[in-house]
C-alpha positions in Angstrom: -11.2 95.3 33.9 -11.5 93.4 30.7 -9.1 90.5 30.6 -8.0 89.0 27.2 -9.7 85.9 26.0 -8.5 82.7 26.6 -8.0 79.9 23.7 -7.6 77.0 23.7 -4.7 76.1 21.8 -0.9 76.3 23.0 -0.3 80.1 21.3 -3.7 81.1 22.7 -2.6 79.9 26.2 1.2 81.6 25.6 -0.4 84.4 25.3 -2.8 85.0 28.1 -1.1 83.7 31.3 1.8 86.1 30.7 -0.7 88.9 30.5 -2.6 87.4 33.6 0.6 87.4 35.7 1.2 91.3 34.9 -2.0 91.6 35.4 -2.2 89.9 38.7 1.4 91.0 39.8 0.0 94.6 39.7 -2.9 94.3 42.2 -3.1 91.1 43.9 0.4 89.7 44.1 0.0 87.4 47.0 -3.4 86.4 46.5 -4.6 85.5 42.0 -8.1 86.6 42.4 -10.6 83.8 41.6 -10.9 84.5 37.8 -7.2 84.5 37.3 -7.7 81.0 39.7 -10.1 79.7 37.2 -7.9 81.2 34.3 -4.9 79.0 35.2 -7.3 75.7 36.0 -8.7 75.8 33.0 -5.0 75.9 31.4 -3.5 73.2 33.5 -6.9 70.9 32.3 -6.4 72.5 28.5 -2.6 71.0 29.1 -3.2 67.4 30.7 -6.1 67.2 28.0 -3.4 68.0 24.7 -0.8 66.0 26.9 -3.8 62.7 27.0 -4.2 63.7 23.4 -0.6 62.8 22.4 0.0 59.7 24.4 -3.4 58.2 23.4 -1.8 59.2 19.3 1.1 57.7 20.3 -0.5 54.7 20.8 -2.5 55.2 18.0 0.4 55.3 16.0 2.3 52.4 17.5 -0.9 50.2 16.4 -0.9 51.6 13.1 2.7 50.6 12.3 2.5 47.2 13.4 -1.1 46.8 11.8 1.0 48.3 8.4 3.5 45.6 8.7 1.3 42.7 9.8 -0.4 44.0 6.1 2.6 43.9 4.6 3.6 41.1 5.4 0.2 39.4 4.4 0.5 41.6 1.0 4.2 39.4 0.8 2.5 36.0 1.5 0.1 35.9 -0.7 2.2 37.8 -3.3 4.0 34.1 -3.0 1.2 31.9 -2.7 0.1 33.5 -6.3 3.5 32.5 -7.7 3.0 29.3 -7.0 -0.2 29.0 -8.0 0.8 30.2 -11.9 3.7 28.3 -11.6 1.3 24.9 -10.3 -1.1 26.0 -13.0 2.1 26.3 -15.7 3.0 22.3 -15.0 -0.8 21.6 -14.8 -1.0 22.5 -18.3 2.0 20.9 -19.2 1.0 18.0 -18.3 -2.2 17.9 -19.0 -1.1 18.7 -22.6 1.3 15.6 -21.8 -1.8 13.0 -20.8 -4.1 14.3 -23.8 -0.7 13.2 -26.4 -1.2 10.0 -24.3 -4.5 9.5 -24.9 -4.2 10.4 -28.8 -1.4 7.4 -29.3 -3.4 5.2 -27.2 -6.9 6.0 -29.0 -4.5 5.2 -32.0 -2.8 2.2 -31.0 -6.3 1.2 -29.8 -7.4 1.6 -33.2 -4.8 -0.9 -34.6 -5.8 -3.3 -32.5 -9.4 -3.1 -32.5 -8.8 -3.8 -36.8 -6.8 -6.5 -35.9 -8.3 -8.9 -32.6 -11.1 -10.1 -34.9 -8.4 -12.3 -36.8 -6.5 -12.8 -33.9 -9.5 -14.4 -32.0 -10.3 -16.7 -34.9 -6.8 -18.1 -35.6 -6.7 -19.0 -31.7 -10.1 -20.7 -32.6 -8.5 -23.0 -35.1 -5.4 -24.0 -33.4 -6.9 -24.8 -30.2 -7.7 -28.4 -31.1 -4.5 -28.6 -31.4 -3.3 -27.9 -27.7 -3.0 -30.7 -25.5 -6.2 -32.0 -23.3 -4.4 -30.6 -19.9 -3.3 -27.3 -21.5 -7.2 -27.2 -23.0 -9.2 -28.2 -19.6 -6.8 -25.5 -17.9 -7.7 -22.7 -20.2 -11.4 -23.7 -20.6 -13.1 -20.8 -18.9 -11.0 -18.6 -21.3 -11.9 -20.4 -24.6 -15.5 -20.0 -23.9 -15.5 -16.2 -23.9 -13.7 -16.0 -27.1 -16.7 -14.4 -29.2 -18.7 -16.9 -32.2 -18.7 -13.8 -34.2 -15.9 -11.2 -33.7 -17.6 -8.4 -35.3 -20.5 -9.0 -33.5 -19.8 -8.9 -29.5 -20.7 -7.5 -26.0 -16.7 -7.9 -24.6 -15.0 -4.7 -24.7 -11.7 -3.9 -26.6 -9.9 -4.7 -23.1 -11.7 -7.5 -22.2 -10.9 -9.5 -25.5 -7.2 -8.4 -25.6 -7.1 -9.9 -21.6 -8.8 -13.1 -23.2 -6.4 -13.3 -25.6 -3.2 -12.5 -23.7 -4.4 -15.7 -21.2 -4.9 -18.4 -23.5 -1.3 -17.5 -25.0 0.4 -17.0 -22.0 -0.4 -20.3 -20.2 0.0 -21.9 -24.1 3.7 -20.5 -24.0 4.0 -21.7 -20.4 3.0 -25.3 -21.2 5.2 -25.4 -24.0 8.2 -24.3 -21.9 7.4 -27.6 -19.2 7.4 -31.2 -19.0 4.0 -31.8 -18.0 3.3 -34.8 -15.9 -0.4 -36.2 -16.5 -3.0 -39.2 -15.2 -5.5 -39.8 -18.1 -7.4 -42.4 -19.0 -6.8 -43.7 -22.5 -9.6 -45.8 -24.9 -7.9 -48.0 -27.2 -8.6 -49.4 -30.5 -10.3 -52.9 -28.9 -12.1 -50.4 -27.2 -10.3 -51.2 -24.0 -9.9 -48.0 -21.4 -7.4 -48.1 -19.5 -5.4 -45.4 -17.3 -2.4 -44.4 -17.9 0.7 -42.0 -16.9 1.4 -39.2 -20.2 4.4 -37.1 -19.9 4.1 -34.3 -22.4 7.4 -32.5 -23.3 5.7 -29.3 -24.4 3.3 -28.6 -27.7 5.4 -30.9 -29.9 5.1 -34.8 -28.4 3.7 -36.8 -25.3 5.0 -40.5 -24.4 2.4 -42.7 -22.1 2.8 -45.6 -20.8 0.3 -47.4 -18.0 1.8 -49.4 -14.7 2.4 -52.9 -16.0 4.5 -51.0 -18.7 2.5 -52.9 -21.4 0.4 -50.4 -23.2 2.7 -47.4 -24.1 2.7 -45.2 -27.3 3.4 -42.1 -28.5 1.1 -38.5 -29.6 1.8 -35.8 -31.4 -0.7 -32.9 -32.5 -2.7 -32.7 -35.5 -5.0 -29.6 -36.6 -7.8 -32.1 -35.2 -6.5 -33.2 -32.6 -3.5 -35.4 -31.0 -3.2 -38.3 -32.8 -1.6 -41.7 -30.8 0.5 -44.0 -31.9 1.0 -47.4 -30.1 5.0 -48.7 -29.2 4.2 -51.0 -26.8 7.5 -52.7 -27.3 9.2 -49.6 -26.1 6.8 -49.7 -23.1 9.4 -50.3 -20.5 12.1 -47.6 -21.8 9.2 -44.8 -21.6 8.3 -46.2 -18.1 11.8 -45.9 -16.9 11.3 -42.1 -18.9 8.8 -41.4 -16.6 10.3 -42.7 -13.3 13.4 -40.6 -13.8 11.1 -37.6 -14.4 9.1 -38.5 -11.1 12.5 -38.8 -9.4 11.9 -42.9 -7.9 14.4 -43.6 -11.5 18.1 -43.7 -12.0 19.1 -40.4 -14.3 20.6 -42.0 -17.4 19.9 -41.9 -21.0 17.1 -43.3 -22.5 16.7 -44.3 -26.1 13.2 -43.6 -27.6 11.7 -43.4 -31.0 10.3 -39.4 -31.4 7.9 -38.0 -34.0 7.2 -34.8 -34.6 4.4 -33.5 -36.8 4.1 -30.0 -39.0 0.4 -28.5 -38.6 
């Protein structure tokens, strides 16, 4: 007897084991023959194979989805990240074109001074004889680097402007002080003698020495400070300096003053 061919697939297997149970039911109802064994083997392995088939694609499947929304979700981060980084690279522009105006008015404002610090550095030149000796030996170290020629110089445009700032700033500092000073003092006989100078600013100094007997007054000149003796005022500009020094009653003392125009 020629049985139908068995296939694989689920209508194949439809198919062929009802005609195998006719077939069987008609000769050997109590006992499948071997082939018709083999037949339905073959279909319960066909069966656990398509059933293997669809849990292992199930699981396929389930991988597949999450792998599709871990994706997505690194599609959505750096969707983000790329924002940013146009809008970081928008400000980043901004200000860059914000530093380069900067830099323009400071190249010009450099400019200006460059045409002007020459002139600046000489007329500090000329009134610095004019400074008193403290103020001078104070600012010393920033005389000497004012350049001999200012068109001709190694200091940079900073470094001259720094220079120049200094010497003004402790100038306006001095003139805003009493200064209290030791110096000693040659005199016309060619006597030297030490003596206490209390300088009320740029404008005037008094000094006096410790017997009170050699006193006088300065005042600055385009040359220098010139002195003038008032040694019969010697003991009022003592008492002047005592109250200064704090040992002296405060009251009001009555001096001669001079002041001089450069």
């Amino acid at each position: 007897m020629n049985l139908p061919k068995i296939s694989i697939t689920t209508v194949g297997l439809r198919i062929a084991i009802p005609a195998l149970l006719l077939i069987t039911t008609g000769t050997h109802a109590l006992q499948p023959s071997d082939e018709a064994r083999k037949l339905i083997d073959e279909w319960v392995e066909t069966r656990q194979i398509i059933s293997k088939e669809r849990s292992e694609w199930q699981i396929e499947k389930e991988l597949l989805g999450k792998t599709q929304a871990l994706l997505d979700s690194e599609v959505r981060r750096l969707d983000s990240e790329l924002a940013d980084l146009k809008a970081s690279e928008s400000a980043t522009d901004a200000e860059r074109s914000g530093l380069t105006e900067d830099k323009e008015a400071l190249k010009s404002a450099a400019a200006v001074v460059g045409d002007s610090i020459g002139s600046l550095e000489t007329q500090l030149k000329e009134i610095i004889p004019s400074l008193p000796t403290p103020l001078i030996e104070k600012i010393k170290p920033l005389i000497r680097r004012l350049p001999d020629d200012p068109s001709d110089t190694d200091l940079s445009l900073g470094q001259r402007v720094q220079n120049i700032v200094g010497i003004l700033s402790q100038t306006d500092k001095f003139n805003s002080t009493i200064t209290l000073t030791s110096e000693a003092r040659e005199f016309d006989s060619g006597k030297v003698v030490q003596v206490t100078t209390l300088y009320m600013g740029l404008a005037s100094a008094y000094y006096v020495d410790d017997s009170g007997v050699n006193a006088g007054i300065g005042t600055p000149t385009a040359n220098g400070w010139n002195w003038t003796a008032m040694n019969d005022h010697g003991g009022k500009i003592k008492q002047l300096v005592e109250i200064y020094e704090g040992t002296g009653e405060i009251q009001f003392v009555d001096i001669p003053a001079q002041t001089t125009q450069l």
